[in-house]
C-alpha positions as CSV (number, residue, x, y, z in Angstrom):
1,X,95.3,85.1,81.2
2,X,94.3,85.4,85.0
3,X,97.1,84.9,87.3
4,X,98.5,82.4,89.6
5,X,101.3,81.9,92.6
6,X,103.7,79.1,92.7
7,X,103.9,78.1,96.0
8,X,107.1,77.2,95.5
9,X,108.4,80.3,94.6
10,X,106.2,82.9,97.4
11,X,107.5,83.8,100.6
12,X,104.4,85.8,101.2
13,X,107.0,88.9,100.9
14,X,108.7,87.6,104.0
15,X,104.8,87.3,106.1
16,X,104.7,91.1,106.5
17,X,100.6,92.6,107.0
18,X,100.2,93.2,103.4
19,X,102.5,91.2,100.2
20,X,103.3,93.5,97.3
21,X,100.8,91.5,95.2
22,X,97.4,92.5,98.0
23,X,98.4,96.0,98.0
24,X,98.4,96.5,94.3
25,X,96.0,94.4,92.7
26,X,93.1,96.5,91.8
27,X,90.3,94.3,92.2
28,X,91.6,92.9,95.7
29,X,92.1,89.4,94.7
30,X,95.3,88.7,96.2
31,X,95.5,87.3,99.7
32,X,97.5,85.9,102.2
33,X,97.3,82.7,103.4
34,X,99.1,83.6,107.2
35,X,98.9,79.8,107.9
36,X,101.5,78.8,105.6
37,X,102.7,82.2,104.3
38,X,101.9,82.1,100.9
39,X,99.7,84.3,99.0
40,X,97.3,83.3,96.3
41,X,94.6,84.6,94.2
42,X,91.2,84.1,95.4
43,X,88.7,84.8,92.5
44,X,91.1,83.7,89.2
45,X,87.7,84.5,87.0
46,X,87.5,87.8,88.1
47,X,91.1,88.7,86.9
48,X,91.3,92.2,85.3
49,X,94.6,91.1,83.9
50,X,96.7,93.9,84.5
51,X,99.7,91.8,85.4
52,X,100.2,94.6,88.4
53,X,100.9,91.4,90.7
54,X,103.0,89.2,87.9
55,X,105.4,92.5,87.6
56,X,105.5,94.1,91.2
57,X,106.1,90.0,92.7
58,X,110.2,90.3,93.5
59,X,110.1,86.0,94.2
60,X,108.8,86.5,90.6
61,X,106.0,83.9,92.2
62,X,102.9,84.7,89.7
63,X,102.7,83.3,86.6
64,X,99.6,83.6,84.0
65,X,97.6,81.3,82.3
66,X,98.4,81.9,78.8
67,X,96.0,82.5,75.8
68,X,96.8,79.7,72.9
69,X,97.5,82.5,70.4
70,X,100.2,84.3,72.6
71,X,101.6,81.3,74.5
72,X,101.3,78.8,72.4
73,X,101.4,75.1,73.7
74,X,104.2,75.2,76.0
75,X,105.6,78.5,75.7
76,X,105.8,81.3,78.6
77,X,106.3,84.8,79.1
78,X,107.8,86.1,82.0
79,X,108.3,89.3,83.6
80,X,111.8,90.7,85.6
81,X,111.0,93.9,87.4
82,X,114.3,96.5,87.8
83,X,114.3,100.2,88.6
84,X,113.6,101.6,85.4
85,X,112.4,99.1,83.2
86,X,110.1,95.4,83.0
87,X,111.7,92.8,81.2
88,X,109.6,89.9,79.2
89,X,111.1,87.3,78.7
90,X,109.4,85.0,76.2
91,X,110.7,81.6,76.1
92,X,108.8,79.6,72.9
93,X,108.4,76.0,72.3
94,X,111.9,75.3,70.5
95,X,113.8,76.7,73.2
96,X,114.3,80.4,71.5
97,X,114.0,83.3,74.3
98,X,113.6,86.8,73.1
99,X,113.7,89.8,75.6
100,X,111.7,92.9,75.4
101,X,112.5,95.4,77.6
102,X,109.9,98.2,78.7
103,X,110.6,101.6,80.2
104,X,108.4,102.2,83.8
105,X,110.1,105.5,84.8
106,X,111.6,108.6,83.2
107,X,112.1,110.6,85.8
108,X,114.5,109.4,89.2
109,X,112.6,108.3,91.9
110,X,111.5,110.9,94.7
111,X,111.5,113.6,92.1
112,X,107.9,114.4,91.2
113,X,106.0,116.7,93.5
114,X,102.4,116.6,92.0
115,X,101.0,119.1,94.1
116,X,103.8,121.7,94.2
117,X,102.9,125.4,93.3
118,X,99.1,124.1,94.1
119,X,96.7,126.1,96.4
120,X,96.1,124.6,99.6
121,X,92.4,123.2,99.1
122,X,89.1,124.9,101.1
123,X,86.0,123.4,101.7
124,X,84.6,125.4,98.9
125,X,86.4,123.3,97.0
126,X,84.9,120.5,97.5
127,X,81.9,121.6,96.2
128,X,83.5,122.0,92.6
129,X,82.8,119.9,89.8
130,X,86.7,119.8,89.2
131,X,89.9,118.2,90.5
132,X,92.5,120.1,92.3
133,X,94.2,122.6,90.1
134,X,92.8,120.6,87.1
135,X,92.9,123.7,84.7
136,X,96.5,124.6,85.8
137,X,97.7,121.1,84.7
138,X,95.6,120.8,81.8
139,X,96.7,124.5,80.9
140,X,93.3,125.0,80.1
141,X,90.1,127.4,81.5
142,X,87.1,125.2,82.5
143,X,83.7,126.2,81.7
144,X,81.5,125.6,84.4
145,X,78.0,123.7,84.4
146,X,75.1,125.7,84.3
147,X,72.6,125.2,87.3
């Protein structure tokens, strides 16, 4: 179901450098059209279908192109973003909407500090075959490769 923008709907996140939909799609397929201030997907085809853009838009601007067996003839699903959860709202053919509601956070925002009680990294580091403090937050020993 690759996505599309309404034009009607984008502002182009109010023309700032990036929209919220270029800065998080993966595959860089959003752009910005500066000429009219509208952003739009560039490659449809090449859609990884993550919905990243459909749920971060706040015009609620992108819409996808649904499968037959999910959306049926007519029907749509629709995402509303808050602070702690995605709404879909699923609207079907007969005029029935059902809303499922999806927790994004658990924890309040600001509060995670991934790399407190870490060592402060050295060069040496880099030459590891493993992340930053991977064992501590696995809470496992690594074996290391044999030359």
């Amino acid at each position: 179901m690759p996505t599309y923008v309404d034009p009607n709907k984008c502002d182009g996140c109010k023309a700032l450098d990036r929209p919220a939909c270029m800065y998080i799609c993966p595959n860089d397929l959003m752009t910005l059209d500066r000429n009219i201030s509208r952003a739009f997907n560039q490659e449809p085809d090449h859609c990884w279908e993550c919905y990243s853009c459909v749920k971060i838009c706040p015009q609620g601007a992108i819409g996808m192109r649904g499968y037959a067996d999910v959306m049926p003839l007519g029907a749509s699903m629709v995402p509303m973003r808050g602070t702690d959860s995605i709404i879909w709202a699923a609207q079907y053919r007969d005029g029935t909407t059902k809303r499922f509601r999806f927790p994004i956070r658990t924890t309040p925002w600001g509060s995670i500090k991934p790399f407190e009680g870490a060592p402060d990294p050295t060069v040496d580091d880099l030459k590891q075959p493993t992340l930053a403090a991977e064992a501590r937050w696995l809470e496992a020993e690594l074996a290391t490769p044999k030359k």
